[in-house]
C-alpha positions, 0 to 999 in steps of 0.5 A: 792617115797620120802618126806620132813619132818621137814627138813628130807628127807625120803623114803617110801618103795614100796608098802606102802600107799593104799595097806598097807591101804587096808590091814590095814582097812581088819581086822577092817572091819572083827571086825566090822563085828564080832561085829555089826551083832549079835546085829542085828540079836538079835534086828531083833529076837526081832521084829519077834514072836516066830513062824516067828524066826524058819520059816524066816531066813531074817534080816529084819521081814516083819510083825515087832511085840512089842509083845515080849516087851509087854511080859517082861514089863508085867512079874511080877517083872520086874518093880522092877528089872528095878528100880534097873537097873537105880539106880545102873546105875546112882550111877555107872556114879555119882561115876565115875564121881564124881571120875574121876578129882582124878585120882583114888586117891580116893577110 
């Protein structure tokens, strides 16, 4: 198969275009894979209690629960850490931001 380009003519190999995609979107696909199912699994475990983690293997629970968050927010010293979370989040973003049309010029 061959095409113009910018007056240029040009020659695909064989088996290029839809193999060649396919083989390209397999590991991206596996990296996606790879990525995305542990936080799944974890934001499923936090939906479930203790005892529906160990006996129930499935993704999705069938009774969902808040409890586990119930648990952490009411820790003591929780609030405290949060707190801290934020403020150093946002002074993060502000610096970045703040810094960014310098191009790290500044430091």
């Amino acid at each position: 198969m061959s095409s113009q380009v910018g007056g240029e003519r040009t020659v695909e190999a064989p088996g290029s275009g839809r193999a060649q995609k396919f083989l390209v979107w397999i590991p991206l696909a596996a990296l996606l894979v790879w990525t995305v199912l542990p936080i799944l699994i974890t934001l499923s475990i936090s939906f479930k209690t203790r005892a529906d983690v160990f006996a129930t293997p499935q993704l999705l629970p069938a009774n969902p629960t808040l409890d586990a968050y119930q648990s952490v927010i009411e820790r003591q010293g929780f609030r405290g850490a949060f707190v801290n979370s934020v403020v150093v989040g946002l002074a993060s973003m502000f610096r970045v931001t703040a810094w960014a049309p310098g191009g790290g010029c500044i430091g």
